[in-house]
C-alpha positions in Angstrom: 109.2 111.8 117.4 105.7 112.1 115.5 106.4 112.2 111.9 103.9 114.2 109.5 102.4 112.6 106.2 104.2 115.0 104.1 107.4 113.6 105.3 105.9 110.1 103.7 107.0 109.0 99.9 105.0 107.2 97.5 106.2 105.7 94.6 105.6 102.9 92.8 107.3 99.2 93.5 110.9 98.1 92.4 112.3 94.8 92.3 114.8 95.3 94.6 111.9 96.1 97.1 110.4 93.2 97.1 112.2 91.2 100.5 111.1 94.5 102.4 107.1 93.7 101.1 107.4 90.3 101.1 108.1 90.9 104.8 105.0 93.4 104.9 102.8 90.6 103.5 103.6 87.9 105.9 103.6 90.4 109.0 100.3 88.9 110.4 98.4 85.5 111.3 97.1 84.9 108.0 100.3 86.0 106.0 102.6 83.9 108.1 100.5 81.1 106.6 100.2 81.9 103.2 103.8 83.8 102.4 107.4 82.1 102.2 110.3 83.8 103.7 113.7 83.1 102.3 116.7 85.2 101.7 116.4 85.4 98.0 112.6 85.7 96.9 111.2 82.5 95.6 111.0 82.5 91.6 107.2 82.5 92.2 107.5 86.0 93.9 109.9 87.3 91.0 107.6 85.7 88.1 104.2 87.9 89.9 106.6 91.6 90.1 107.5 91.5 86.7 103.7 90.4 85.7 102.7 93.6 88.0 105.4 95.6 86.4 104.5 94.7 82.7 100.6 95.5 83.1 99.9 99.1 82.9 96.7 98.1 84.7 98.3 97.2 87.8 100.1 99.7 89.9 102.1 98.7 93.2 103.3 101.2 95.6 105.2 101.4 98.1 105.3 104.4 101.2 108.4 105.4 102.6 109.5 107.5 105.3 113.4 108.1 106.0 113.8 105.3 103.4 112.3 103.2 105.0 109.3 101.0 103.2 106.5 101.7 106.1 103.8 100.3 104.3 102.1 98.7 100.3 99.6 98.5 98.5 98.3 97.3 94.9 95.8 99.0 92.5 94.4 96.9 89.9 92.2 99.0 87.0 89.5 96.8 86.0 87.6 97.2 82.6 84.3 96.0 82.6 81.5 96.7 80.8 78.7 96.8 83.6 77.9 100.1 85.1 78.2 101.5 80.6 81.6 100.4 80.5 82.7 101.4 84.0 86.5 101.4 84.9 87.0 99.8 88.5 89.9 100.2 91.6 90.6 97.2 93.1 92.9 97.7 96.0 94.4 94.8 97.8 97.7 93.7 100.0 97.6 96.7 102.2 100.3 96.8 104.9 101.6 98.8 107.2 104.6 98.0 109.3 103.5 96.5 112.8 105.6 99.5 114.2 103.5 102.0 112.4 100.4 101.3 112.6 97.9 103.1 114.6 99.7 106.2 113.4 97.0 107.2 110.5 99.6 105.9 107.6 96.9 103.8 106.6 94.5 106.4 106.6 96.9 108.5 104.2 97.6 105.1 102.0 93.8 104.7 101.8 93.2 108.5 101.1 96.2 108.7 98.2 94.9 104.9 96.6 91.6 106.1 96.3 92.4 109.6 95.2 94.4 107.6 92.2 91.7 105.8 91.3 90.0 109.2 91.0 92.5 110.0 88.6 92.1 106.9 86.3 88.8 108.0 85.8 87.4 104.9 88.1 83.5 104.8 88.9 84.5 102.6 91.9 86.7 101.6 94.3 86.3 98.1 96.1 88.6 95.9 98.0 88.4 92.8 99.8 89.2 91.8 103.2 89.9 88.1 104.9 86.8 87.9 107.0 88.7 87.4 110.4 90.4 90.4 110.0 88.1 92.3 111.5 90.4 95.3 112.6 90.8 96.2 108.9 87.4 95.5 108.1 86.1 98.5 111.0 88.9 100.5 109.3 87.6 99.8 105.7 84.0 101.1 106.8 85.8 104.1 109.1 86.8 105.0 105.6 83.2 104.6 104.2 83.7 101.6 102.3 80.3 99.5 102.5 79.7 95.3 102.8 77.8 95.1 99.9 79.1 91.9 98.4 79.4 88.3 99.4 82.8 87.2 98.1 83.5 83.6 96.9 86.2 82.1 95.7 88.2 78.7 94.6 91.5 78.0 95.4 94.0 75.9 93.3 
């Protein structure tokens, strides 16, 4: 049965989501690693949601079809005051269910993120991608995003 993207819901994150996209995150190589799985979320996992939830910069959705969470994603609105005081979209944690994907849900995640960021009033939107993931780096610059950063960073 092909489903049509009108028939997908987005709305933004609730607690009681977050076994569902803590499942999302850890649904690859590099989340397996870096995500823990337990039957009530870790306190760590609960502490970040209500961080996400409190900050009216941050915004987490979630896309569901039949009720079912298919796929995430975060926005974070950046202030900065390069670019004459430029607001920026940072997108990050995009997932799609292994079952869906290759079905254009990303695409449509991608598309409605992006057109959000619009609405912000955001002069850009960047993400960042784990460099061996290089199926959602082609899909990234499918979607016109462009390389032009070398991204650093220092982990505690």
């Amino acid at each position: 049965m092909t489903q049509n993207m009108r028939d997908i819901v987005v709305r933004k994150m609730h607690k009681a989501d977050l076994p569902r996209i803590l499942q999302l995150l850890a649904d690859d190589e590099l989340g397996q690693l870096r995500e823990t799985l337990q039957t009530m979320p870790h306190d760590d996992y609960i502490c970040a949601f209500n961080a996400i939830d409190a900050d009216p910069n941050q915004y987490m959705a979630v896309f569901e079809m039949n009720d079912d969470i298919i796929g995430c994603l975060q926005i974070s609105f950046i202030p900065g005051l390069s670019r004459r005081g430029a607001l920026r979209g940072q997108i990050e944690s995009v997932r799609v269910a292994a079952n869906d994907r290759g079905k254009g849900y990303g695409t449509h995640m991608m598309a409605w993120a992006i057109e959000k960021c619009r609405e912000q009033g955001c002069a850009l939107v960047q993400l960042t991608s784990d460099k061996t993931r290089k199926d959602a780096q082609r899909f990234y610059q499918e979607l016109g995003f462009v390389q032009s950063h070398e991204g650093f960073k220092l982990q505690f």
